[in-house]
N, C-alpha and C positions, 0 to 999 in steps of 0.2 A: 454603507455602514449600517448596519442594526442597532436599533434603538436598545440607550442603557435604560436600567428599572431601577425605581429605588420606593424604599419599600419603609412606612413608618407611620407612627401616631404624629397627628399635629398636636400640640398644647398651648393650653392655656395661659400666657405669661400676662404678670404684673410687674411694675417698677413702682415704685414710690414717683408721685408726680406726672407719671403717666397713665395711661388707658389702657385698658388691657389689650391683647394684642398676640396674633397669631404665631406659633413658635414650631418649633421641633425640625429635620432635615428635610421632610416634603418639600416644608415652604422655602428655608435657607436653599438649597439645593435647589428649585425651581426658578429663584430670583437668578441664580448663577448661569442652570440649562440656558433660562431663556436667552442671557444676552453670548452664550457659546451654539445657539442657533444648530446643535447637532439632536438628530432624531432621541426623544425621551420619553419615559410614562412615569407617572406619579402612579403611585400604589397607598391608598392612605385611608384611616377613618378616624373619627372622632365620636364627642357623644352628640345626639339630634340636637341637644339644647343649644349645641356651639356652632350648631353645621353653618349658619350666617358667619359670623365673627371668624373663624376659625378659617372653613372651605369657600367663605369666598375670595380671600386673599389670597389662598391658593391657584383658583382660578384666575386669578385675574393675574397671573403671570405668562396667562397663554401656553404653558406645557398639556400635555393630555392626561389628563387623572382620571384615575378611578379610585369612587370614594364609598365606602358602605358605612352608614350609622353604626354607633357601639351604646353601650349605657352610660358609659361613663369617659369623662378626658381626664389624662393628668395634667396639673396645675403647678405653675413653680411661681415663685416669687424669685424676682433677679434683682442684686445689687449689683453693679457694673465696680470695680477695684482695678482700673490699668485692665492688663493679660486677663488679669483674674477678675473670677465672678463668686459671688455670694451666693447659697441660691436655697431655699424652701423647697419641701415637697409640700404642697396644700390640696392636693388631691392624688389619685393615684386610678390610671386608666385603665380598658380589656387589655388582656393579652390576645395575641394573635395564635389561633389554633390551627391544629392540623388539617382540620376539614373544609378551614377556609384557605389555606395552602392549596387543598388539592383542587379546590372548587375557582371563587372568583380569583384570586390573586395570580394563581400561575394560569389561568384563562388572561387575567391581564399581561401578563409576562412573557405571554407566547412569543410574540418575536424579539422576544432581549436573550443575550449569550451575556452580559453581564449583568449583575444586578449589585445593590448594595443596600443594606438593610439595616435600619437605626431605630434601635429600641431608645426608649427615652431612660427604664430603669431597667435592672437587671428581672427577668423570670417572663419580660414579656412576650419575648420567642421563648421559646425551647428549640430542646436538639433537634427533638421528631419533625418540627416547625424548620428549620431550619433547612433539612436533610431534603425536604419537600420542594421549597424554593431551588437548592441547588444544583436539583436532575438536569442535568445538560448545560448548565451553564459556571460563568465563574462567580464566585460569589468573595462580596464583602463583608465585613461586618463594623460598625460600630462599636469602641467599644464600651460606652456605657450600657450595652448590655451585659458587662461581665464585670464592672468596679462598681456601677451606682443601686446601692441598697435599695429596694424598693419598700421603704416608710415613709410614713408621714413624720414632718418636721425638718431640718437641717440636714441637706445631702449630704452621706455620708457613704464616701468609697472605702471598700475591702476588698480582699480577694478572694470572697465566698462561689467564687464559680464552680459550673459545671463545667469540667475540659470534654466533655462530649461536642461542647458549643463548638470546638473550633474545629472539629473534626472534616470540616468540608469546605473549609473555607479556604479562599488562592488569596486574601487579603485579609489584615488587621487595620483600625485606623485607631487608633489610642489618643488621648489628650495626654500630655507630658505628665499632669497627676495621676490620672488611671493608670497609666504605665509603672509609676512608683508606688501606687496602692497595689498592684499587683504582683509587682516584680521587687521592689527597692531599689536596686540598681537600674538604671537603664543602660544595659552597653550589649554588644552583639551576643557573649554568653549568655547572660539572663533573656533575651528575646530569643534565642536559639529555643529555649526549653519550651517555648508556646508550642512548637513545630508546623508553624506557619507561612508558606511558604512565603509571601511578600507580608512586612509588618512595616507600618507608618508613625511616625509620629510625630505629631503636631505639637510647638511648642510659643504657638503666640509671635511675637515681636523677634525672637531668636529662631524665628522659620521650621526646620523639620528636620528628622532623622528618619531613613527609610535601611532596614536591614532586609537585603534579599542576598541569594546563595552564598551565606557565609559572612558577607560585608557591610558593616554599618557606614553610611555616608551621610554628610551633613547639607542641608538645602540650606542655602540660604533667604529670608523673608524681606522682602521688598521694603524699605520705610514705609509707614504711615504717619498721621498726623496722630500728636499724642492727645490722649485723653480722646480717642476716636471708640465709637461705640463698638464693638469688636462680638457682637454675639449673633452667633449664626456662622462664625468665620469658619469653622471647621469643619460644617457640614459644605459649605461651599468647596474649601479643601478638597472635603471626598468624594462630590462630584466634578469635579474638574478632573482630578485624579482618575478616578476612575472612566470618565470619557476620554481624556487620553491614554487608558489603556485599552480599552473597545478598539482605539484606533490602531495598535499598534504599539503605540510609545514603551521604550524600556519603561521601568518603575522611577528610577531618579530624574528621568526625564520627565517622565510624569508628571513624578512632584514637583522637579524647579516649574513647569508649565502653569502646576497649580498653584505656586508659592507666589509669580507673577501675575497671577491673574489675581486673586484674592487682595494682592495689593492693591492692585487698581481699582475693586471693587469697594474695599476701606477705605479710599481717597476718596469717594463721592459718599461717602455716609457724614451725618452729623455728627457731634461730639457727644460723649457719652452723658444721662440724664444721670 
């Protein structure tokens, strides 16, 4: 099997009561690779001032990264609410160019046929960015890069996207809001109009909907303990997901595989701060 890639900024998270602390799908995604033991590479950067705090918690999950200094990370502030989260934008990162598409990152990506790519706000790929990563291979996408407004203050999702974004893409991974900041509706019509071929959607505690040729189906999500810290569960989601589609797996199968495992990964976490 060929190693998946996945591709994103780490950031800078606070909690009230807590220490700040390393965030975004690199690292969630890395905690999940490592104990799913299948061939991965981390694609990521941050800004030099974080590269301890940030890239070493990365590393120290054992995946293989490649990681290039930026000037700047974004920063979020989290309130943990159940499902839901609260969340700050208190700084705002690079975006990821073309020149570094064509340069180090698909030089990292040479042997992945899939990849999946999580911007933290929307504008931090573009299409051209995008287009780059997905020569030859299948491609994901997060989709906070298409709902979350890239300002400073109280994240705020709409549906100001570029649909050039989705032009290459064999996957969507949506949070159940982004889906509704985007669409309103969420039912197989309104995810029909993306014209995506597989589209996910993650919905917490009430597990997932995945619409592929035509069919919306519902996954169901594993219990967890309540009041369980739940952030990062989604990027975990979409690399499970998406390693078992590298392998093979239809898309529903995918997801009930990733809807079980993510369970089990929230039963050994603490309760939310």
């Amino acid at each position: 099997m060929r190693p998946i890639g996945i591709v994103g900024s780490l950031s800078h998270d606070s909690s009230p009561g807590r220490e700040p602390r390393a965030g975004g799908c690199p690292y969630y995604a890395a905690r999940a690779l490592r104990l799913l033991k299948g061939p991965s590479r981390i694609v990521s950067k941050c800004a030099e001032e974080h590269r301890r705090p940030l890239l070493g918690p990365l590393l120290a999950q054992g995946v293989p990264v490649s990681w290039h200094p930026g000037k700047a990370s974004t920063s979020f502030e989290l309130i943990a609410d159940g499902d839901a989260r609260r969340m700050t934008v208190t700084s705002i990162g690079d975006s990821w160019t073309v020149e570094e598409a064509r340069g180090w990152i698909c030089e990292a990506l040479e042997p992945c046929e899939w990849v999946h790519v999580a911007p933290l706000l929307r504008d931090e790929f573009g299409a051209a960015t995008l287009a780059e990563i997905a020569r030859g291979r299948y491609l994901s996408l997060d989709g906070q890069g298409l709902a979350r407004s890239p300002e400073l203050g109280p994240l705020v999702l709409d549906a100001e996207f570029d649909r050039e974004l989705l032009r290459h893409l064999t996957v969507l991974k949506l949070a159940e809001e982004e889906a509704v900041a985007l669409l309103g509706e969420v039912d197989a019509a309104s995810l029909a109009t993306l014209e995506v071929p597989e589209v996910v959607v993650t919905r917490g505690s009430r597990g997932a909907l995945v619409y592929y040729q035509g069919e919306l189906t519902e996954v169901p999500a594993r219990p967890v303990v309540t009041n369980t810290d739940t952030t990062g569960a989604g990027d975990e989601f979409a690399a499970i997901y998406i390693a078992a589609r590298a392998r093979g797996r239809a898309p529903v199968v995918a997801a009930r595989r990733a809807a079980v495992f993510v369970g089990a990964l929230l039963s050994r976490r603490l309760p939310a701060a």
